[in-house]
C-alpha positions as CSV (number, residue, x, y, z in Angstrom):
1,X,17.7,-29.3,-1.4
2,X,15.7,-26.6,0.1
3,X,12.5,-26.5,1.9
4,X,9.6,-24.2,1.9
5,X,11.2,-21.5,3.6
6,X,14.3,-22.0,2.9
7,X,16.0,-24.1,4.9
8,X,18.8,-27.2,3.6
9,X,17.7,-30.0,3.9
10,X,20.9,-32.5,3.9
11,X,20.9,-34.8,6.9
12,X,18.9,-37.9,6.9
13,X,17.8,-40.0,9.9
14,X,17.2,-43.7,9.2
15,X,15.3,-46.0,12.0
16,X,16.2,-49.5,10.6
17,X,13.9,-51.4,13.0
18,X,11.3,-50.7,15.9
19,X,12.7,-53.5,18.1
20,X,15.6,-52.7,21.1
21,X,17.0,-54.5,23.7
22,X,16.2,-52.0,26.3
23,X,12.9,-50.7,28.0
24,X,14.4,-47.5,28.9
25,X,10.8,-45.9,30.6
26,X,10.8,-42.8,29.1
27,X,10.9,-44.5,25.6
28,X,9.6,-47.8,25.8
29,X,6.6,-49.7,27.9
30,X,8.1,-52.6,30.1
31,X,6.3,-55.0,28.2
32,X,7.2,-53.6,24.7
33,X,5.1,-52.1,21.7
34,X,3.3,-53.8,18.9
35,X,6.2,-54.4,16.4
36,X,6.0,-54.2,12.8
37,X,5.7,-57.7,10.7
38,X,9.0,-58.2,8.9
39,X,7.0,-57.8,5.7
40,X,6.4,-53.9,6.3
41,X,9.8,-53.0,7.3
42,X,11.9,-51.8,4.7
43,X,14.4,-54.2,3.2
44,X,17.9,-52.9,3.2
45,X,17.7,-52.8,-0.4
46,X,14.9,-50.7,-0.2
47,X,16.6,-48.1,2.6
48,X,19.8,-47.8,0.1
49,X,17.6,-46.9,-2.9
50,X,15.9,-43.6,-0.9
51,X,19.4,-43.2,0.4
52,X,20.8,-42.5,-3.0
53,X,17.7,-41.0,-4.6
54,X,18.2,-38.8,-1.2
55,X,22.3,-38.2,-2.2
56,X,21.0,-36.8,-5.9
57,X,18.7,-34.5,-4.1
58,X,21.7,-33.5,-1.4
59,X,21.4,-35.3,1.6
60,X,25.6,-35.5,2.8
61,X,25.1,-37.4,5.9
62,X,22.8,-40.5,7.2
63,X,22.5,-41.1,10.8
64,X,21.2,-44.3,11.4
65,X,18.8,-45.0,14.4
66,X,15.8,-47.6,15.4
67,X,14.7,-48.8,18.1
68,X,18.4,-50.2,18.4
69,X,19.8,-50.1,15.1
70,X,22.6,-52.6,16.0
71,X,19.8,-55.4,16.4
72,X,19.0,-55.3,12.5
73,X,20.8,-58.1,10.4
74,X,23.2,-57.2,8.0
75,X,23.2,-53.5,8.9
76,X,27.3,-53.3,8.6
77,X,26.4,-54.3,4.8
78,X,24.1,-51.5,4.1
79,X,26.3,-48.9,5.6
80,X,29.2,-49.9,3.9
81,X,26.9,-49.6,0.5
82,X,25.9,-46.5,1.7
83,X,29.8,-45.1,2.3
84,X,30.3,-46.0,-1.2
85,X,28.4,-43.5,-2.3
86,X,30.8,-40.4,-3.4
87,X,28.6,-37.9,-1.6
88,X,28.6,-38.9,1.6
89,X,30.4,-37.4,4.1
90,X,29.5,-38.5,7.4
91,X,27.8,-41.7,8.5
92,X,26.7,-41.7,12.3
93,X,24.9,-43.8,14.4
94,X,23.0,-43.2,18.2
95,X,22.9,-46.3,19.8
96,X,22.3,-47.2,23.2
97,X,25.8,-48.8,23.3
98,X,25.0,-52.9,24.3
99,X,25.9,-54.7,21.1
100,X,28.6,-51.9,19.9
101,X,31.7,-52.9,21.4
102,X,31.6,-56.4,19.5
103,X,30.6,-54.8,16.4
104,X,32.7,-51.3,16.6
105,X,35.6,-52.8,14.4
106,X,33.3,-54.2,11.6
107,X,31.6,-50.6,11.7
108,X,34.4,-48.6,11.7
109,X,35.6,-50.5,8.7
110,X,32.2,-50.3,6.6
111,X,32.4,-46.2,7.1
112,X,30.6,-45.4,10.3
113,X,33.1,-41.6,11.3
114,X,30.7,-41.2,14.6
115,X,28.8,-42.8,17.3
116,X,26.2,-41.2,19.4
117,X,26.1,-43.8,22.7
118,X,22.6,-43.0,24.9
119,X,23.7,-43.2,28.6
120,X,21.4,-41.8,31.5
121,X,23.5,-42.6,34.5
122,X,27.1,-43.5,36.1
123,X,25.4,-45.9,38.6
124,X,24.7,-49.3,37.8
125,X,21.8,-49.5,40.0
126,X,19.6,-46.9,38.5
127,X,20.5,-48.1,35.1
128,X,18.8,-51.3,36.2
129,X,15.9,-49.0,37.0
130,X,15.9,-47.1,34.2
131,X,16.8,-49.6,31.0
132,X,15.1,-52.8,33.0
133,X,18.8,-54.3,32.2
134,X,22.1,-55.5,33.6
135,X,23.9,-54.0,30.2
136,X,25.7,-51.3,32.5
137,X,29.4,-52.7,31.6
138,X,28.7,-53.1,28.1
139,X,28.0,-49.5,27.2
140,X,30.9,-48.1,28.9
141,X,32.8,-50.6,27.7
142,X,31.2,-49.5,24.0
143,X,32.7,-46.0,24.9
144,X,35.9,-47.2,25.2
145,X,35.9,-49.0,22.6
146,X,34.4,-46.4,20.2
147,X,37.4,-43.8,21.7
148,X,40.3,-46.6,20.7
149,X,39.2,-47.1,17.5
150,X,39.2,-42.7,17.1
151,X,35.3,-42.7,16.3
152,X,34.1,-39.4,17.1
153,X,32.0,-40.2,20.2
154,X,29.3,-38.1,22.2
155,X,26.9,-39.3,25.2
156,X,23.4,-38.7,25.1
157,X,21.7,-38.1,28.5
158,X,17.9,-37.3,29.1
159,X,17.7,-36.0,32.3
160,X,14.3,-36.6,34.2
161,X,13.3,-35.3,37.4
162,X,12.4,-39.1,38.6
163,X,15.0,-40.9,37.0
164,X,18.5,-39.7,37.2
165,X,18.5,-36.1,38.6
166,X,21.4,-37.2,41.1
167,X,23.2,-38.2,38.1
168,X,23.6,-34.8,36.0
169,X,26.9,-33.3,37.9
170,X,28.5,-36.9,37.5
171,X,27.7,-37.7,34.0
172,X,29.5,-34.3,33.0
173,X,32.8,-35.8,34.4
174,X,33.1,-38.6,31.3
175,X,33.3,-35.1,29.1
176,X,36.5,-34.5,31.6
177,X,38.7,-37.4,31.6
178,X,38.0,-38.6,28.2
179,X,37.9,-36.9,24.5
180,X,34.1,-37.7,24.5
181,X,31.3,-34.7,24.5
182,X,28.3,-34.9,27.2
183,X,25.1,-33.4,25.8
184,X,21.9,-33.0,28.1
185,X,18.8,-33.2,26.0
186,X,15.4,-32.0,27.1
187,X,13.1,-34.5,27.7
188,X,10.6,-34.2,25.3
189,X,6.7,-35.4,25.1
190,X,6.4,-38.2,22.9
191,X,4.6,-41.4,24.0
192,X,6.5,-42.5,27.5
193,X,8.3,-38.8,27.8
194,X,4.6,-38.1,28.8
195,X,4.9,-39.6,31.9
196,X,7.9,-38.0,33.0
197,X,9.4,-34.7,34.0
198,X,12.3,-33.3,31.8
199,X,14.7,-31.0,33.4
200,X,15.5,-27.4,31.8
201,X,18.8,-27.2,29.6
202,X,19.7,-23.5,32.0
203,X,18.8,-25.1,35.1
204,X,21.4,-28.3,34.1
205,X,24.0,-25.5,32.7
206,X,23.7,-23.6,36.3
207,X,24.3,-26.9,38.2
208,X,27.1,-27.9,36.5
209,X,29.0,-24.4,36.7
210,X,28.3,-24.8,40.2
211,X,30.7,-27.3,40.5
212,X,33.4,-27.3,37.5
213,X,33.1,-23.5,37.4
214,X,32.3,-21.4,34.5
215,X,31.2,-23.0,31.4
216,X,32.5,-20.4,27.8
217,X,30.0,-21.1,24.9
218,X,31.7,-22.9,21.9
219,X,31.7,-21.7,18.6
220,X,33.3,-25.1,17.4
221,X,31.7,-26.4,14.7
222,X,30.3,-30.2,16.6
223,X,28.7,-31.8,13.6
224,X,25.3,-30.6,11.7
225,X,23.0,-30.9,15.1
226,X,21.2,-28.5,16.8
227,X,23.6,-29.0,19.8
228,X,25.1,-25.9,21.8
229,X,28.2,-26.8,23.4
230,X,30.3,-25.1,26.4
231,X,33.4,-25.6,27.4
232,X,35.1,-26.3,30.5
233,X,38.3,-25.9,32.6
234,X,40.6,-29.0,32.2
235,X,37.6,-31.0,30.6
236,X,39.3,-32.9,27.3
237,X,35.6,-32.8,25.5
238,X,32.9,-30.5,25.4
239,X,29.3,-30.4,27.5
240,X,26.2,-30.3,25.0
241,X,22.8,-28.9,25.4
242,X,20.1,-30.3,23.0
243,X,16.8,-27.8,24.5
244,X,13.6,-28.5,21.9
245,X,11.5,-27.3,24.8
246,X,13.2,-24.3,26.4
247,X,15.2,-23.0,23.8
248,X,13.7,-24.0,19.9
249,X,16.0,-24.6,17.3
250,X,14.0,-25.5,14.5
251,X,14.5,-22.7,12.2
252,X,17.9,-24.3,11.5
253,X,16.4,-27.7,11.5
254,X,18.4,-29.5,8.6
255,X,17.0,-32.8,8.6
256,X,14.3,-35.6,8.0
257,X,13.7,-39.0,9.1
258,X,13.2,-42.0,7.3
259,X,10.7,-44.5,9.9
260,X,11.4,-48.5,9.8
261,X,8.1,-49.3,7.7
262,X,9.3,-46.3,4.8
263,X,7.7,-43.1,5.7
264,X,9.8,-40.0,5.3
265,X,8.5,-38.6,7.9
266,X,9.7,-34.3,7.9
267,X,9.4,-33.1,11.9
268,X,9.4,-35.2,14.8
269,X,6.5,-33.9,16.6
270,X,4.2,-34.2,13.8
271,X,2.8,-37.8,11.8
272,X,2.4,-35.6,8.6
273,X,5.1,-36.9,5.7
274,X,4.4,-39.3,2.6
275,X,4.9,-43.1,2.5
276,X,7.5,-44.2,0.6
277,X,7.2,-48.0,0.4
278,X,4.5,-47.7,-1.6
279,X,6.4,-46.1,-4.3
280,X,9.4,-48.2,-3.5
281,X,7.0,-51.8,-4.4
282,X,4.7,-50.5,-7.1
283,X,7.5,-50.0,-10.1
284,X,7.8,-46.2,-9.5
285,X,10.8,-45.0,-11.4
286,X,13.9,-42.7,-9.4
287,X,12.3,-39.8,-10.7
288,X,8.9,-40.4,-9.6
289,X,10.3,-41.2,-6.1
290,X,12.5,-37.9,-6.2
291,X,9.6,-35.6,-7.5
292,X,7.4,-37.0,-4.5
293,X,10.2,-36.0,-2.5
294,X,10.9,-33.0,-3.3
295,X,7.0,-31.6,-2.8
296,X,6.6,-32.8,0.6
297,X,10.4,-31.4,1.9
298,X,8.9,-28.2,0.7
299,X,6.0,-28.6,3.1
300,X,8.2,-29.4,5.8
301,X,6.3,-27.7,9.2
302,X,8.0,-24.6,9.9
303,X,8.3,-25.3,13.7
304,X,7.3,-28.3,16.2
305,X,4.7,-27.0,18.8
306,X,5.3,-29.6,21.9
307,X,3.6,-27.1,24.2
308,X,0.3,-27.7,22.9
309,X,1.4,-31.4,21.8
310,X,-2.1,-32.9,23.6
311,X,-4.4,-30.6,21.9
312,X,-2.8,-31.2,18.1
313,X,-4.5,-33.8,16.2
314,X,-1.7,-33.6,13.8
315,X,0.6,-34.4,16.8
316,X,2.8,-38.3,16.2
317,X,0.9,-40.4,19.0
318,X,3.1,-42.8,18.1
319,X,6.0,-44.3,21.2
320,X,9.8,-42.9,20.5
321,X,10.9,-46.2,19.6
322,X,8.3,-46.6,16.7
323,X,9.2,-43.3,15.1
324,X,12.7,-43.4,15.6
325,X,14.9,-41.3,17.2
């Protein structure tokens, strides 16, 4: 499936609910966001119907996301559906790592090949500050589970200026005792990110060679993101740099998202896309659906513009955890 200028479009991110269990700050207000009623979400019925409408049209691998995506019943149901599906190659998951080490078996059975775990920090004291939790234990115990059950694993960090600075040199050291790959991704303005001030992918990269030495770019093949990766002396996984703001990378962009109440929803940055639940509850046939589909990938926004995010009317307004990540 190709967009308007050419690009393949076969990765699709699914948010299966708004709701987490953390308030990390740069994401979420402390006292939450408006959730929406159960009624709007769409079923998991719904989510595996675009999912194979999606497969027909090429999409070979679904990340699933939310909010938390581990929060939403029956999920280990759907992705096993989903894995079923002869198309798929790769189902994949970013959490932020609290509810996964119960579940990891159950997920690695229904299909799930990799696990993104979000983790800002080493210290269990500026996790409390960050997340507004005591889950510190559970998502490095998540890791380790994740690594025993051979799940591909990577950590997501988002360094800020306020938050966890101190923490960038250590967090590079889980990438050098374990098989797991540490990427650092910018900080970007959307709803909370706002408030905050990211830190540059180059000025990370610099810090880091300062003390593990001299990073060599990687021209390993990591997945279908828009990660770069280095590697490093003795390090057993690879250091990641995800850099929407200092280095854009949409003219590979690959992918859309699916959002929790059923728009597909084709760049982050922007709220243009098409709703799908409509089309989903009115009797619309597959081909209807896929048509629809098809004309709005091909409008798909040739690049995001968060430079000049405040002035854009077009711009999402919307907080992380409501558009999914």
């Amino acid at each position: 499936m190709k967009d308007g200028i050419g690009r393949t479009i076969d990765y699709l991110r699914i948010s299966v609910t708004d709701k987490c269990n953390l308030r990390c700050r740069y994401c979420m207000p402390s006292c939450g966001v408006a959730l929406i009623p159960h009624e709007e979400l769409l079923t998991l019925e719904e989510i595996y119907r675009v999912v194979s409408i999606m497969a027909d049209l090429g999409v070979k691998k679904i990340r699933f996301t939310g909010g938390e995506p581990l929060v939403r019943k029956n999920l280990i149901k759907l992705m096993k559906d989903i894995h079923e599906l002869s198309v798929m190659e790769e189902i994949a998951m970013t959490t932020n790592g609290v509810l996964f080490g119960e579940m990891a078996e159950e997920l690695k059975k229904a299909g799930l090949t990799s696990v993104n775990i979000s983790l800002d920090t080493l210290d269990s004291g500026r996790f409390w500050k960050i997340t507004g939790t005591d889950a510190h234990a559970k998502v490095l115990d998540a890791i380790k589970k994740a690594q025993s059950l051979n799940i591909r694993t990577k950590i997501n960090c988002v360094p800020c200026r306020e938050l966890n600075e101190e923490d960038i040199e250590n967090m590079a050291a889980l990438a050098q005792w374990e098989n797991v790959d540490v990427r650092y991704i910018e900080l970007m303005p959307i709803g909370c990110g706002k408030d905050f001030h990211g830190i540059p992918s180059d000025e990370i990269l610099h810090r880091l060679e300062a003390v593990y030495g001299k990073g060599t770019p990687s021209h390993e093949k990591r997945g279908n993101g828009p990660a770069n990766y280095y590697d490093f002396e003795g390090f057993e996984g690879k250091i990641g740099f995800i850099s929407p703001m200092s280095h854009q990378f949409c003219g590979e962009c690959n992918r859309i998202r699916l959002t929790a109440e059923g728009r597909l929803k084709l760049c982050l940055h922007y709220d243009r896309g098409i709703e799908l639940k409509p089309l989903l509850r009115s009797g619309a046939s597959d081909e209807e659906i896929r048509n629809e589909i098809r004309k709005a990938i091909s409008n798909k926004p040739k690049a995001h513009d968060f430079t000049h995010a405040a002035q854009l009317e077009s711009s999402d307004k919307r907080k992380m955890v409501q558009i999914g990540g």
